[in-house]
C-alpha positions as CSV (number, residue, x, y, z in Angstrom):
1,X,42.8,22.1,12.3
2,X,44.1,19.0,14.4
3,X,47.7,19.0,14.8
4,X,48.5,15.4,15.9
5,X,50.3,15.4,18.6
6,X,50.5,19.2,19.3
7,X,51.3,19.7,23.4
8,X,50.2,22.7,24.7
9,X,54.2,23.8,24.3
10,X,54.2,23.6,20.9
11,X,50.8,25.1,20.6
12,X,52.7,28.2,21.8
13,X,55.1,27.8,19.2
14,X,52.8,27.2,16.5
15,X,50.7,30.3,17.1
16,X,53.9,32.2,17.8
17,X,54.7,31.5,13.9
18,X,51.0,33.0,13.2
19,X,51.2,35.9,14.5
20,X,54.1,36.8,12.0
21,X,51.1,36.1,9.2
22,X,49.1,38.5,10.5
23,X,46.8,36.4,12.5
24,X,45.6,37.3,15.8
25,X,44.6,35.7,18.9
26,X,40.8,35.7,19.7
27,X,41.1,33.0,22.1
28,X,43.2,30.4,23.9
29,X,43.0,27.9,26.3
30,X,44.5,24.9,27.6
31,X,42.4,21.6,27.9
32,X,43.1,18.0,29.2
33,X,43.1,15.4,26.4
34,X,41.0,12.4,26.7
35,X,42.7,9.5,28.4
36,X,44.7,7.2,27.5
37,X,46.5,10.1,25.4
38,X,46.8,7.8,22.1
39,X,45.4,9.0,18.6
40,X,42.9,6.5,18.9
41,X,41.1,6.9,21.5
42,X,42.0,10.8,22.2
43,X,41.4,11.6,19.0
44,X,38.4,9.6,18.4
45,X,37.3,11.4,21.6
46,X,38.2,15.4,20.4
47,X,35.9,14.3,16.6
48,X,32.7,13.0,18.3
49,X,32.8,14.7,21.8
50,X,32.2,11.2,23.4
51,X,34.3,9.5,25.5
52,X,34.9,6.1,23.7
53,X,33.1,3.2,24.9
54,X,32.8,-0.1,23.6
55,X,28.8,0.4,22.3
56,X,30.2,3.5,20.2
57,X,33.7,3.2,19.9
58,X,35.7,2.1,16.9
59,X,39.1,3.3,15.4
60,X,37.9,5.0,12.0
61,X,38.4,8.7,12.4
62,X,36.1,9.8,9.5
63,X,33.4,8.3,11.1
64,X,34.2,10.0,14.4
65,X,34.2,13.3,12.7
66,X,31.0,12.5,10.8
67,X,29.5,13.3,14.4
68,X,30.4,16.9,14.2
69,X,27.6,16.9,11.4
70,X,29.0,19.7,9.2
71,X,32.1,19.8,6.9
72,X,34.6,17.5,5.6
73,X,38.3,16.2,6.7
74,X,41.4,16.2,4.7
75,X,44.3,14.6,5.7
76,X,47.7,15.4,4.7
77,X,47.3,13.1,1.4
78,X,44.1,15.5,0.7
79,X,45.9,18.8,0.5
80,X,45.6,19.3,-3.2
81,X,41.7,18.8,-2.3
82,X,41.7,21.1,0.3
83,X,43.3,23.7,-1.7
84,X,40.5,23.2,-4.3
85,X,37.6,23.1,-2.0
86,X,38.7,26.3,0.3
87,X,39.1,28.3,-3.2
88,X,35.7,27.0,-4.3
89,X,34.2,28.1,-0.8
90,X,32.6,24.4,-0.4
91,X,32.3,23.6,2.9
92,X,31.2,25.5,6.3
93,X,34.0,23.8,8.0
94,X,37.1,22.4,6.6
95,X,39.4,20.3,9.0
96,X,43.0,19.7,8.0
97,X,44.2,16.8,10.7
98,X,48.2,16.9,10.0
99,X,50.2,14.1,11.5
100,X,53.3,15.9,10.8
101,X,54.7,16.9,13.6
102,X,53.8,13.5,15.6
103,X,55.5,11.7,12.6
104,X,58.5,13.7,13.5
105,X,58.3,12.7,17.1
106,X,58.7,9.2,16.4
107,X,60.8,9.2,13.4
108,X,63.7,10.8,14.3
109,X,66.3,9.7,16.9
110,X,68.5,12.5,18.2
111,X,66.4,14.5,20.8
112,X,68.7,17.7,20.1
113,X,68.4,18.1,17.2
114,X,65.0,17.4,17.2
115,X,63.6,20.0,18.9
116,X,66.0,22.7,17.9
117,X,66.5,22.2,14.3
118,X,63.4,20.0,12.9
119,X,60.5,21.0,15.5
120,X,61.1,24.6,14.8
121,X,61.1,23.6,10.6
122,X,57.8,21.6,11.1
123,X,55.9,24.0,13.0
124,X,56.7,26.9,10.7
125,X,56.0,24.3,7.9
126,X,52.6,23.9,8.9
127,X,52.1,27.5,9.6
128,X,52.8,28.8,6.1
129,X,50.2,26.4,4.9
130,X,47.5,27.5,7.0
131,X,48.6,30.9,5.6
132,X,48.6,29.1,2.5
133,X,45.1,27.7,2.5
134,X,43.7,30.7,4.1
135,X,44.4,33.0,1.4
136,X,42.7,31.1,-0.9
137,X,40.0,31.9,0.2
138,X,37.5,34.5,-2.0
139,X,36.8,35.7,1.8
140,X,39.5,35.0,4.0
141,X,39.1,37.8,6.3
142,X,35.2,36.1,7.4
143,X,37.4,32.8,8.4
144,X,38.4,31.8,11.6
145,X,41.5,29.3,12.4
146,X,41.0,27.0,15.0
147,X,43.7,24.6,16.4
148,X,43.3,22.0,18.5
149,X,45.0,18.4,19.3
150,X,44.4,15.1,20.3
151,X,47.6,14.6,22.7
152,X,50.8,16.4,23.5
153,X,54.3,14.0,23.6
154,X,57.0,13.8,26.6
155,X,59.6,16.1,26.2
156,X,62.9,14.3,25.8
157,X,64.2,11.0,25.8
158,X,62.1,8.2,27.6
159,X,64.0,4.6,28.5
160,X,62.6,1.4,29.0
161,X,63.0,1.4,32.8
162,X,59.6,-0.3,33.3
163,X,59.2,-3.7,32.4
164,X,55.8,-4.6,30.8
165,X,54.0,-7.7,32.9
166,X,53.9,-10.9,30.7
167,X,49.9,-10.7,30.9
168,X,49.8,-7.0,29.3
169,X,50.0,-6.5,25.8
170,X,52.1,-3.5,25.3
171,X,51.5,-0.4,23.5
172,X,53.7,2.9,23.9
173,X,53.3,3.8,27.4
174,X,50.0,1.8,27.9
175,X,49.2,-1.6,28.0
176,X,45.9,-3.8,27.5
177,X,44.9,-5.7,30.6
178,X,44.7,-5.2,34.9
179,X,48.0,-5.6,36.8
180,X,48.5,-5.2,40.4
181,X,52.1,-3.9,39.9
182,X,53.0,-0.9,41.9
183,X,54.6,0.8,38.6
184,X,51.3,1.2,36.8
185,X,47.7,3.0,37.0
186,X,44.8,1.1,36.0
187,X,42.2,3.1,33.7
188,X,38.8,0.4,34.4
189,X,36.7,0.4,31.2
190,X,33.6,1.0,33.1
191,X,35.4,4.0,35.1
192,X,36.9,5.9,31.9
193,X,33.8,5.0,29.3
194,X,37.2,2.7,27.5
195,X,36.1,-0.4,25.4
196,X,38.6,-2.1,27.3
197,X,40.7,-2.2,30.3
198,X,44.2,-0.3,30.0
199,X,47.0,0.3,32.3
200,X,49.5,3.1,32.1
201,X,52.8,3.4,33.2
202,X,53.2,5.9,36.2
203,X,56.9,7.2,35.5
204,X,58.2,8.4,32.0
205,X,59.0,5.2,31.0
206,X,58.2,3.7,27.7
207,X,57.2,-0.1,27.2
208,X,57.1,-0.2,23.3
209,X,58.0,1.8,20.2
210,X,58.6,1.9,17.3
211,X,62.1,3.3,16.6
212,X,64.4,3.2,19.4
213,X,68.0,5.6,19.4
214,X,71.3,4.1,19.3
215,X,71.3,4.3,23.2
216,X,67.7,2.1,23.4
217,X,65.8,5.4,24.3
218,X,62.4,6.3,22.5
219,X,61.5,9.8,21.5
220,X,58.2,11.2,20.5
221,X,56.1,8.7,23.3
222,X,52.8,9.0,24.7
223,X,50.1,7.6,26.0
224,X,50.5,8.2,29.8
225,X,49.7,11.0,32.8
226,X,52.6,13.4,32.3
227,X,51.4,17.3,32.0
228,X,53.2,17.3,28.3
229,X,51.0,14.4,27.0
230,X,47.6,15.4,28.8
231,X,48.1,18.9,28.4
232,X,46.5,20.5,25.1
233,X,45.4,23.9,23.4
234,X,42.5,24.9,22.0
235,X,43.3,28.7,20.1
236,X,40.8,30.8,17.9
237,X,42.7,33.0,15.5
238,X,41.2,35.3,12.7
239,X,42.8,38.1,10.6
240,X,40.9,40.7,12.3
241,X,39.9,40.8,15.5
242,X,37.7,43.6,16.8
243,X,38.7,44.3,20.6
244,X,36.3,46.1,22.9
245,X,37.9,48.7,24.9
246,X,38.7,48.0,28.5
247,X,36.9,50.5,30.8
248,X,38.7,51.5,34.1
249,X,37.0,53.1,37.0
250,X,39.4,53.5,39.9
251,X,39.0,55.8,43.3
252,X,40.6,55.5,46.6
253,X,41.1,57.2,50.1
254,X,43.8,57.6,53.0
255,X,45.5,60.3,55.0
256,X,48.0,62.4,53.9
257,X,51.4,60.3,54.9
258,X,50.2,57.5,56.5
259,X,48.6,54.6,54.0
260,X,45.3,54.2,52.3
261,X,43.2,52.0,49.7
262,X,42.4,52.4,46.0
263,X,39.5,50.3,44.2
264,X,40.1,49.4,40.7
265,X,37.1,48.3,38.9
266,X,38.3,46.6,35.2
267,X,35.3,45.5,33.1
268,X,36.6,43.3,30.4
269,X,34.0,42.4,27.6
270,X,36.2,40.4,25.4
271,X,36.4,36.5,25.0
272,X,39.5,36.3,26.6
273,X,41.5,37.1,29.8
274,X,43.7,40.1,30.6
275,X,46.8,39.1,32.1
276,X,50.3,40.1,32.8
277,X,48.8,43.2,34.0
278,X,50.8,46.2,35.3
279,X,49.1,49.6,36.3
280,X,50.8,53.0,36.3
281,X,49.5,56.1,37.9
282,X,51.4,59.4,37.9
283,X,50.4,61.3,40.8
284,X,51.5,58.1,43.2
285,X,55.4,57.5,43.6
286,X,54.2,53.7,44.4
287,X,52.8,53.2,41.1
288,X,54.3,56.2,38.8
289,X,57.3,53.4,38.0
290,X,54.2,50.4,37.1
291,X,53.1,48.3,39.8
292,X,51.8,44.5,38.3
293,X,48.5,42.9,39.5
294,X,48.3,39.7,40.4
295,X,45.0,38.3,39.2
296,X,44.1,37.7,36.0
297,X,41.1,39.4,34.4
298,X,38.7,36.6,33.5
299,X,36.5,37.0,29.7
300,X,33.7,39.2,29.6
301,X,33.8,39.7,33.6
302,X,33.6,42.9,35.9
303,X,36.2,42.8,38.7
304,X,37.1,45.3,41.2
305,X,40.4,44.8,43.2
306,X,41.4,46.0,46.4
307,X,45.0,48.0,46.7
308,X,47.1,48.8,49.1
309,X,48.9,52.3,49.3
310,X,51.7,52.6,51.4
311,X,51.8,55.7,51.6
312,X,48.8,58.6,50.2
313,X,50.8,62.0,49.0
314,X,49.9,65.5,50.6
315,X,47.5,68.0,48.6
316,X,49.1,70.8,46.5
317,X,49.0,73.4,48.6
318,X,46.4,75.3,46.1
319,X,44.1,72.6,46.4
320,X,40.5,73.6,46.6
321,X,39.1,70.0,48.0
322,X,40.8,66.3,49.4
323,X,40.5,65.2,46.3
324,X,43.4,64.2,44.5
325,X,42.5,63.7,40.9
326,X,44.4,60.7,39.4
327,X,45.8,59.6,35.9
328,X,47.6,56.8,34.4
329,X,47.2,53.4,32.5
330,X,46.7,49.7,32.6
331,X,48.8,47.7,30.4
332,X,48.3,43.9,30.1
333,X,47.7,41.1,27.4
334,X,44.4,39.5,25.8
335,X,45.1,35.8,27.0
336,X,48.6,36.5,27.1
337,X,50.1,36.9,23.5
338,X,48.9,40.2,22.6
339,X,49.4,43.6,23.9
340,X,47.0,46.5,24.9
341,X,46.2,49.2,27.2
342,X,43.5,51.7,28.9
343,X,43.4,54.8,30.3
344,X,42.1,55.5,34.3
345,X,38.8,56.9,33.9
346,X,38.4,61.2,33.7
347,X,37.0,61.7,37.3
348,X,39.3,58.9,38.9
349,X,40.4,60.7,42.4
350,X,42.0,60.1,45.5
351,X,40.1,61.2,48.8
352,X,42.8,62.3,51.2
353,X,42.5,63.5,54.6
354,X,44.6,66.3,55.6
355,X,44.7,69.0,58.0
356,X,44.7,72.5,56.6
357,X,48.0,74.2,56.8
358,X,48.5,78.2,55.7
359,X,51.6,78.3,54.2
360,X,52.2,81.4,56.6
361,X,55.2,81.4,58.9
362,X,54.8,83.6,62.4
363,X,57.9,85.6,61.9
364,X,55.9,87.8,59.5
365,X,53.5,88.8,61.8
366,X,56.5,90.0,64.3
């Protein structure tokens, strides 16, 4: 589905919502939407996987998506069709683009109550009907939900601090034409693959709108460079989700009391990263309280890190060898909504360096 609109923010609402339907996460990602971020051109851009020049270019959505070359696309006048054509089992691919929560960006006039009372309402609105849809499905456990967007929206009010150039024609927070002023960036047609030239406003300043709040300020705009309009998802979500197991393989050496090295190789064979992770080991006072790793696990890799110790324990004293043998866990999240875990490997061990000692004291030999 194509949320219009849908930062990468609110993509971490949205799917926060699904999870509570039983969906999980098989994969997310951000992306960079297509510039200039504006439904015509960023959305034209996400359907045909072209950037939109003038030889291809033209602002009729259905025939953009007619380039993906399977499926159909219902808009939110279409749901009753939608319904019918996911019960029937139609289509390979169904595509629900929903302009509802952009609508709400620009409709609505009080930034406050915006995002705190209607955004949350919208959001879980269009999450029950994806559970909706999805269950009506004869095989909805086969389906997978993918969400995506054309363009996120900048958070909070923006003002008209910026005043357009008579030879620009206006349009949110871009404008057709050149201009040499200092306050905008000029996307070149022939540098962006654009039908024609555009210029953007650099700060968060909107030129036009549509609705304006009582103090002249304009929610819901769009258009230009800031991280919250260029910034977008891209999330796989299914109702089950097979994880492979994480496999650990971790060994180290040091002398007794002074500081030594461990090696933890994690070989991750999922579609998505491990992060947020924290690893425990028992016989180690540094780690027996969870010590987090910095680096992320990248999907289906092998990676082996490097860690310090600062300081390796002594050997029992009935140890029969240096080698310390070592337990624990790695906890962490797939692509950081979902938790899991693994166990150290069997044989992990700690090679210590120690010298012998008897345990006898001289005063029993006097």
């Amino acid at each position: 589905m194509v949320v219009d609109g849908l930062g990468w923010l609110d993509q971490q609402a949205l799917i926060e919502y699904l999870q509570h339907k039983d969906l999980a996460v098989e994969e997310l990602q951000p992306r960079f939407s297509l510039l200039p971020t504006t439904t015509e051109f960023a959305k034209w851009g996400l359907y045909a996987q072209q950037t939109p020049r003038a030889d291809v270019w033209e602002n009729n959505m259905n025939k953009a998506f007619a380039k993906v070359g399977l499926g159909k696309r219902y808009t939110d006048s279409q749901d009753s069709q939608l319904k019918q054509d996911i019960q029937g089992d139609r289509h390979p691919l169904y595509c629900w683009d929903t302009t509802q929560l952009d609508k709400l960006y620009h409709e609505k006039k009080d930034w406050e109550l915006l995002y705190h009372t209607d955004r949350p309402r919208v959001l879980q609105g269009i999450c029950d009907r994806i559970d909706f849809y999805l269950n009506k499905h004869p095989e909805r456990d086969r389906l997978k939900i993918v969400i995506s967007s054309d363009h996120g929206q900048l958070l909070g009010a923006s003002s008209q601090g910026v005043i357009c150039p008579p030879n620009l024609t206006p349009q949110g927070r871009t404008a057709k034409g050149v201009t040499d002023n200092p306050n905008f960036v000029v996307l070149h047609r022939h540098d962006f693959d654009l039908p024609e030239d555009l210029s953007i406003v650099k700060d968060a300043s909107t030129l036009s709108s549509f609705s304006y709040s009582q103090d002249q300020t304009v929610i819901g705009s769009h258009g230009g460079l800031f991280p919250e309009e260029v910034v977008i998802g891209y999330a796989v979500l299914s109702r089950q989700v097979q994880r492979s197991p994480i496999r650990l393989h971790c060994s180290g050496s040091g002398e007794a009391n002074q500081s030594g090295q461990l090696q933890l190789s994690i070989h991750n064979p999922n579609p998505v990263s491990l992060t947020d992770l924290i690893l425990t080991i028992d016989q180690l006072p540094h780690f027996q309280r969870g010590q987090p790793l910095s680096e992320p696990i990248p999907p289906k890799s092998h990676q082996t890190l490097s860690l310090t110790l600062p300081t390796c324990p002594e050997l029992p004293p009935n140890a029969s060898n240096s080698s310390l043998p070592l337990s624990g866990t790695l906890t962490f999240q797939y692509a950081g909504v979902e938790p899991g875990t693994a166990n150290l490997n069997p044989n992990a061990t700690l090679e210590i360096k120690q010298l012998f000692s008897s345990n006898l004291n001289l005063d029993d030999f006097i």
